[in-house]
N, C-alpha and C positions, 0 to 999 in steps of 0.2 A: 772160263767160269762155267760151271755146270748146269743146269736148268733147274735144279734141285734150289742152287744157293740164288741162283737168281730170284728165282720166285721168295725167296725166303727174305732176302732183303727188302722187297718192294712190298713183302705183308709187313717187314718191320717200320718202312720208311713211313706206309698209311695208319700203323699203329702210330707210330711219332707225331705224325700228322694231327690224328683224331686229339691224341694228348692233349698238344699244345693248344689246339682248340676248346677243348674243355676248361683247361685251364686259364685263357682268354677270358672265357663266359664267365667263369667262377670268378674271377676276379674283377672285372665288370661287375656282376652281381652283389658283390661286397662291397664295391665301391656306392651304388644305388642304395643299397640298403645300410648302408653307413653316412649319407646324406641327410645330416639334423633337418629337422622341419625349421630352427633356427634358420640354417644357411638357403635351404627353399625359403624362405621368407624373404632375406635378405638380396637373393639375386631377382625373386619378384619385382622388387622395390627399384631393382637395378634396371629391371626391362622398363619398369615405368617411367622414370628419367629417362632411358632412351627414347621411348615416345613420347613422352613430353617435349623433351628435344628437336624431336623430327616431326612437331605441328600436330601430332595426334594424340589430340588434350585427350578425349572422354576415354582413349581407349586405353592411356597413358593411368586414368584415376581407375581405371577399373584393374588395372594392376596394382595401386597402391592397395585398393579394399583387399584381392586377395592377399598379400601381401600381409596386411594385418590381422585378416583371418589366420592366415599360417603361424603367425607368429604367436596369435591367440593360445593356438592348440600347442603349440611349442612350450608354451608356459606351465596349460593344462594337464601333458603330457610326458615333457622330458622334466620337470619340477625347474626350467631357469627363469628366474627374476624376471618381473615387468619391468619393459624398457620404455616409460610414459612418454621421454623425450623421441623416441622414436618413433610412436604411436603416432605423438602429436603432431609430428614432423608430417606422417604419408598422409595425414587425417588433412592438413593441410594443402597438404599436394595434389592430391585425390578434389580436396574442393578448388582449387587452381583449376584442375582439369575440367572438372563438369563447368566451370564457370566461365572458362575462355572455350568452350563446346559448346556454349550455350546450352548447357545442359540444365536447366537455371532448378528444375523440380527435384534430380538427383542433388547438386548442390546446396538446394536448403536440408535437401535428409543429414548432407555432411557434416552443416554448418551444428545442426542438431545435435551429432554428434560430438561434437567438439565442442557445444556449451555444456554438453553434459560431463564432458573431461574437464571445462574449467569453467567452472557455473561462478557466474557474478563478472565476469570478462566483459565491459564493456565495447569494447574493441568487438569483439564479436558477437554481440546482439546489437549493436547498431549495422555491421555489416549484414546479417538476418534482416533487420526490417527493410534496407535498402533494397534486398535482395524482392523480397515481398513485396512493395512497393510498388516499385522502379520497373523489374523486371519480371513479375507475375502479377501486377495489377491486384494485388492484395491487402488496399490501402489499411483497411478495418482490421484486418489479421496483423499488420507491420504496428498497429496504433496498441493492440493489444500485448503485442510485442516488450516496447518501449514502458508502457503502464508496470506490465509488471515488474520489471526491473525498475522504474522509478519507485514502485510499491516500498522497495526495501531501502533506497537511498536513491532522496529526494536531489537533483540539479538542475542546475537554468538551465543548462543543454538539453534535457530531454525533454523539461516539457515547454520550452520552446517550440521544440521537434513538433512534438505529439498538435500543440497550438497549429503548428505550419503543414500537417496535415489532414488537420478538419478543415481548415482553409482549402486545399486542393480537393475536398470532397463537397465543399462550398457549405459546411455544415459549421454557419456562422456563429451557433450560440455555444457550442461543445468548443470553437475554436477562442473565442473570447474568453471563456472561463480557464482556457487554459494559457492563455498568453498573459491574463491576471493571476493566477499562479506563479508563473516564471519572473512576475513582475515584482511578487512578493520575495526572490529570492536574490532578484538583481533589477536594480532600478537602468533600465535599458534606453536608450533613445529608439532605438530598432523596432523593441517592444512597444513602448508609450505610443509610437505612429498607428501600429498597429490595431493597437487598441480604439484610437483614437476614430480609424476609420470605419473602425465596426461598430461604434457607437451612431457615427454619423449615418451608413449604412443603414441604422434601426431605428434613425430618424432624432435618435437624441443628443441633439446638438449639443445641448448643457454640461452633459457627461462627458461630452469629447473633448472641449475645449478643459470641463473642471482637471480631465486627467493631465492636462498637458503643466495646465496648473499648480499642479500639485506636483508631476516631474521637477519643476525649477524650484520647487522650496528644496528640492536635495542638493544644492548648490554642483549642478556637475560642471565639469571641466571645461576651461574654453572652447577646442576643441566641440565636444559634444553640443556645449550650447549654442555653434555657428550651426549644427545638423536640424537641432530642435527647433530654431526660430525659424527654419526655412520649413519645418513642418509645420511649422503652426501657421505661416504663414500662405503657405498651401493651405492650411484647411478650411485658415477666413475668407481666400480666394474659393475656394468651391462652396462656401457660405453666402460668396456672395457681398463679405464685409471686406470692402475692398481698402477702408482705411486702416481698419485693423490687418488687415493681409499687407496690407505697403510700409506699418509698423515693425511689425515683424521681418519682413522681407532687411527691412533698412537696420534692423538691429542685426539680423545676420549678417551684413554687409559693412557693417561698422567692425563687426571683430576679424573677419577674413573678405578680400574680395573675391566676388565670384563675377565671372562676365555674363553668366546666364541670368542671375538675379537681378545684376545692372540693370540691363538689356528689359528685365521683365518692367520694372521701375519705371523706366525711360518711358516704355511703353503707357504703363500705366497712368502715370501723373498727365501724359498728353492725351489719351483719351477721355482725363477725367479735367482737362483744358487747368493743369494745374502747371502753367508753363517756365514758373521761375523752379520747380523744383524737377521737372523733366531736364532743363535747359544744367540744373545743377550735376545730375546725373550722368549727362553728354560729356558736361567739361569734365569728369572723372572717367570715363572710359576713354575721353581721348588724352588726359595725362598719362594712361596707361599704355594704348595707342595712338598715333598724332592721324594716320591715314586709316583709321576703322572706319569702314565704309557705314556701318548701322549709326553709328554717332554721328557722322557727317548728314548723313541723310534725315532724322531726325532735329538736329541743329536747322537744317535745311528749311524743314517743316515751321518749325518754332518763327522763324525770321518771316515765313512767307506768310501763317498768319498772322505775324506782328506789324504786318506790312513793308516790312525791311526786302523789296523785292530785288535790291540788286546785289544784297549780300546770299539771299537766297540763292538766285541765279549762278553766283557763283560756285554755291555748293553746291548744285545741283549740275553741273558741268564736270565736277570733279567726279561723278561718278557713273557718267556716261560711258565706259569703259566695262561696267560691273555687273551686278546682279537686278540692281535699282532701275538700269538704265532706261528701259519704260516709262515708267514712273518720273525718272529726271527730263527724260526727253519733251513727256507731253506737259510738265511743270514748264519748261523750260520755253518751250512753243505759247502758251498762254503768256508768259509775263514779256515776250517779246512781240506778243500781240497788243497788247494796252501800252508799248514803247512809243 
């Protein structure tokens, strides 16, 4: 081969060469620029799920936002239809991520967002005020929250809410007035306690007891009224009115037993040396248990001031073993000292 044709080939081969390279690039280039802001949105949204996935919340939502920015201009731009369920979707995701980032300030901007895509969304202006609350110490802001959406429709639920956080702001009269709202819309035992303590709280006894009062003219459910009498019965105990508190207490105790109210009873009627109805109380905790150490030991008490010391003694052995046993032991050492 000649040095003419040689050389001639090897301009043609770098000529082939440069082609196919250009034509590479060209078609690459077409490819880029044939890349809808639709599908740039869409594999956004993709990288965001993958960091979402692999624990990298905030940087995961910060892909959703672009993601829906692109998608924005997609709309604005190429004329295709809003995709709200898709908006909705990364607008969500996007607040997922700042909110397991603790990202809790970009997260309320989201959450913002998304009341403004579905305003009146309960579900998510109660997540808003929690948010505010809970997580940025925004109680005044979360209360203001909640107001305005109860503005438009009124529920127990929210201004219950609203009641139970002037309470954690200890701002007891804005907190009564609102638990007597929710009280108007749902006759509550939960509520009436409530209420009840913030009256007594403001030293108006009258009012605590009239409201409790006035609960039981709405004839509520058994149930409910085993809750109530153990409130009210609480509240004559912190009154102070110990026969109206042991009334109460024993009317809750007649429609459900409870071994805490027993117990409280038991107690009761023996400090106030009222010993056949303590004694009555014993033999009912121990039908229900034969070996309850608090009812043996009580029983114990009853006998030994009744003067019955050798029935005492006995019970007071049987629980030498226990929690009592102090108490049994130096009983125990005394009535075998005057043997």
């Amino acid at each position: 081969m000649s040095k003419l044709k040689l050389l001639w080939r090897i301009d043609m081969n770098r000529k082939v060469g440069l082609l196919i390279v250009i034509i590479l690039l060209t078609v690459f280039s077409f490819l880029n620029a044939e890349k809808s802001l639709e599908r740039i949105a869409n594999e956004t949204g993709v990288q965001g799920e993958e960091a979402y996935n692999a624990g990298n919340y905030v940087e995961a939502a910060q892909f959703f936002e672009q993601a829906i920015v692109k998608l924005k201009e997609a709309v604005a731009t190429d004329g295709i239809p809003v995709d709200d369920n898709k908006v909705n979707r990364w607008l969500e995701l996007a607040f997922n991520g700042y909110y397991n980032g603790k990202d809790f300030e970009n997260a309320l901007r989201i959450q913002d967002e998304r009341i403004k895509a579905n305003p009146g969304e309960y579900k998510l202006i109660s997540t808003k005020a929690t948010l505010l609350k809970k997580y940025l110490g925004r109680t005044e802001d979360a209360i203001a929250v909640l107001k305005a959406y109860n503005d438009s429709k009124r529920t127990f639920k929210v201004e219950k809410r609203i009641a139970s956080y002037y309470l954690n702001l200890k701002d007891y009269e804005n907190a009564l007035v609102w638990f007597e709202k929710a009280y108007e819309l749902k006759k509550d035992s939960g509520v009436i306690k409530n209420i009840a303590k913030l009256y007594v709280d403001k030293g108006d006894n009258a009012k605590a007891v009239q409201a409790y009062e006035d609960f039981l003219q709405t004839n509520p459910s058994e149930s409910v009224l085993v809750k109530t009498y153990k409130n009210m019965g609480a509240l004559y105990e912190e009154l102070k009115n110990y026969s109206k508190s042991n009334l109460y207490f024993e009317k809750s105790l007649e429609l459900k037993y409870d071994k805490n109210i027993n117990l409280k009873l038991i107690i009761g009627y023996y400090d106030n040396d009222n010993m056949t109805k303590a004694m009555e109380k014993v033999n009912q905790r121990l039908s229900k248990k034969p070996d309850d150490a608090d009812a043996i030991y009580y029983r114990a008490l009853i006998k030994y001031d009744q003067g019955d010391k050798p029935g005492a003694k006995s019970d007071f052995q049987k629980l030498l073993g226990g929690k009592y046993k102090d108490a049994a032991k130096s009983f125990i050492e005394s009535i075998e000292s005057e043997e």
